[in-house]
C-alpha positions, -999 to +999 in steps of 0.1 A: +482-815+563+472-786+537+495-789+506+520-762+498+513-743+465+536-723+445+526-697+416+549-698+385+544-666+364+560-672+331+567-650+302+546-644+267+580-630+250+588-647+221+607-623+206+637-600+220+651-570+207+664-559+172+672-585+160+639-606+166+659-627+187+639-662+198+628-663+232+606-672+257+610-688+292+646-707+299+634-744+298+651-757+327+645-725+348+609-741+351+616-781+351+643-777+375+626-763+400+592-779+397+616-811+401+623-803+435+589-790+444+569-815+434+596-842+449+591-826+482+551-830+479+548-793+466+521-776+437+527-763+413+502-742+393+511-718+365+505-681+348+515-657+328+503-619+318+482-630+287+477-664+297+477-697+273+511-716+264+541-693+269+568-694+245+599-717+256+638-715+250+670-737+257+652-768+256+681-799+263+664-836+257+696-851+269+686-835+310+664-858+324+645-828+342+634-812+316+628-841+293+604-850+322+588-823+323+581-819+288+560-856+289+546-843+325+509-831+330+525-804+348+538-791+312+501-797+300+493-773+324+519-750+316+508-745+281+472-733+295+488-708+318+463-689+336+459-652+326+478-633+355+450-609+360+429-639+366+446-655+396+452-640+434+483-645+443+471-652+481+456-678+469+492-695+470+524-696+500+553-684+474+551-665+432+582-681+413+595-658+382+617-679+362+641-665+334+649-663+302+654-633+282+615-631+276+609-616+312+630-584+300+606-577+276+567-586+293+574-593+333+595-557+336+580-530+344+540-546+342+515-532+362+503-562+373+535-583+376+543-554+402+508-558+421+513-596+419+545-590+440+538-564+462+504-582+472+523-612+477+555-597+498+527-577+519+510-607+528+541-625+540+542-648+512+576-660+494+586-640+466+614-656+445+633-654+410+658-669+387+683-653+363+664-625+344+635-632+365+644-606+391+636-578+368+598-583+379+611-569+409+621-535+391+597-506+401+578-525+424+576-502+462+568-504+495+542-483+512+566-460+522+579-457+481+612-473+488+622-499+466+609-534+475+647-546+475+664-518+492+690-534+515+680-568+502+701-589+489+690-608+456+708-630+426+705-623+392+718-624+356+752-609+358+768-585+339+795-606+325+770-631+320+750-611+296+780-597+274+789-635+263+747-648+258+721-619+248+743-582+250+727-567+218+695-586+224+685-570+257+672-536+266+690-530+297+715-552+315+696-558+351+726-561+373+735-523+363+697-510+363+697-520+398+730-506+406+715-475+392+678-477+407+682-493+440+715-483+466+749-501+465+735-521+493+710-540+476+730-549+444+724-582+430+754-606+442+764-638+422+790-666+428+827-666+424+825-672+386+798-663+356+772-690+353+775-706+388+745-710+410+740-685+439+708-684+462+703-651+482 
């Protein structure tokens, strides 16, 4: 049986906003779920928009996850991410954009971030995202020029999320850019209380 492979497109960010903020991809946004991939006998193979080793944030030794990952060949590869112009994305079943606040500034709004996407959605693969990851999402559109996540439903940072972590740091708060771009309908939802997990 052919083994499953799943892109990870990781930021180059290291620095956010006007204060020169630290950044970079959210650690465990990466080791978490290449924990669970690679337990159920899933690849994992990374990128990013300039390639090499993307810049990391939130790093917590004590979490056996991402302590793991750190000493895994897996991070190895990681930190010669393949240049995203470089790869076809139907060359994998599923493109994983993980957060951090790094996406805001390099994965939003990228030419070919958006044609990674699109490519990937039109040819039926999984298209997925974590926290701030979604805004890869932002200005991609269908054939038709509606908005890839018109009546979709989709998770995200949330609003009151970002006013207690990174409110001056960021240039936009994603929950209300898509309340603004895309209809009511497709409005990022999130769980009961800030910082709990929600899957959509």
């Amino acid at each position: 049986m052919a083994v499953p492979y799943v892109l990870f497109v990781a930021t180059n960010a290291a620095v956010i906003g006007p204060r020169n903020r630290h950044t970079g991809f959210f650690f465990p946004e990466i080791a978490h779920p290449f924990e669970a991939l690679d337990r159920a006998g899933v690849a994992v193979e990374f990128a990013s928009p300039l390639g090499g080793k993307p810049p990391e944030d939130g790093y917590d030794a004590a979490d056996s996850a991402q302590s793991g990952f750190r000493e895994s060949k897996a991070y190895r590869r990681l930190s010669r991410s393949r240049k995203l112009s470089e790869v076809d994305v139907l060359d994998y079943d599923a493109v994983f954009f993980p957060g951090g606040l790094g996406p805001m500034v390099d994965i939003t709004g990228n030419p070919e971030v958006q044609a990674v996407v699109i490519r990937a959605w039109n040819a039926g693969r999984i298209v997925s995202a974590v926290c701030h990851g979604p805004s890869a999402f932002l200005g991609v559109t269908l054939e038709d020029g509606s908005p890839l996540v018109r009546g979709r439903k989709l998770t995200s940072f949330s609003t009151a999320e970002e006013d207690g972590y990174a409110r001056d740091d960021v240039p936009f708060d994603l929950k209300v850019r898509y309340a603004r771009k895309v209809p009511s309908s497709s409005q990022p939802t999130r769980g009961s209380r800030s910082w709990s997990s929600t899957g959509a």
